[in-house]
N, C-alpha and C positions, 0 to 999 in steps of 0.2 A: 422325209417327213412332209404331209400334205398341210397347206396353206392352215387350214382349219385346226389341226394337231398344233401351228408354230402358236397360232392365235392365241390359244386358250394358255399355252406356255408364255409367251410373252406378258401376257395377262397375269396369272400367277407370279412370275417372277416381278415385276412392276409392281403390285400390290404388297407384296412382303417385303419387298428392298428400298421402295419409297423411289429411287431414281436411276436409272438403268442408260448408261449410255448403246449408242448403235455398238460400239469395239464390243460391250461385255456381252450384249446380245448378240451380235457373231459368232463371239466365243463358244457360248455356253447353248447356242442350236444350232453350230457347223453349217452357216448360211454365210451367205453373202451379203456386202454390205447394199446393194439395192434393195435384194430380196427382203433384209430387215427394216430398210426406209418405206418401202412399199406398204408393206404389214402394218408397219408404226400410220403411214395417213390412213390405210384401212381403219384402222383399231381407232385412231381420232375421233374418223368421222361417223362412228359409229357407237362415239363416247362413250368407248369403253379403257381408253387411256387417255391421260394428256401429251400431247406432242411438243416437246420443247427443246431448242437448240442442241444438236448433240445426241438429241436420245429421245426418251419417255419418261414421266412421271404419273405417279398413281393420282386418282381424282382427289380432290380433297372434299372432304363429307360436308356439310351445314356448319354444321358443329366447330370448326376449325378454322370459317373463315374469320370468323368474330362478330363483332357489331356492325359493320358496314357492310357486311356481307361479298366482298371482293377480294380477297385474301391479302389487303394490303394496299393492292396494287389501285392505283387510281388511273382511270383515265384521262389520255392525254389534256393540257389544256387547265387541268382541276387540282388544287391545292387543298391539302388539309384545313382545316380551323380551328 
């Protein structure tokens, strides 16, 4: 399978599963595990996934972060009110 073909699959499977580690993506496109960490900073930095510990996660839409617009997460330093 060429790089471009893993892409649009990696993409796919991320998108409908919500969070995909490196082991399941191995799995399921008979790569290796660099060849799937490589793709995964491709696909980052190209923001068409999120890259997080372990794996991928799908982006999250507007919609979902909420009112703060961060999904939550606060940067360091910053406390709620």
């Amino acid at each position: 399978m060429i790089a471009e073909e893993r892409w649009v699959r990696i993409v796919d499977l991320v998108n409908s599963q919500g969070v995909l580690t490196v082991a399941q993506l191995m799995e399921e496109l008979n790569a290796s595990e660099s060849t799937i960490r490589r793709d995964l900073v491709h696909l980052h930095s190209v923001g068409r996934i999120r890259k997080v510990h372990g794996g991928a996660a799908r982006l999250t839409s507007a919609r979902s972060l909420g009112r703060r617009g961060h999904g939550g997460v606060l940067p360091l330093g910053r406390r709620m009110r």
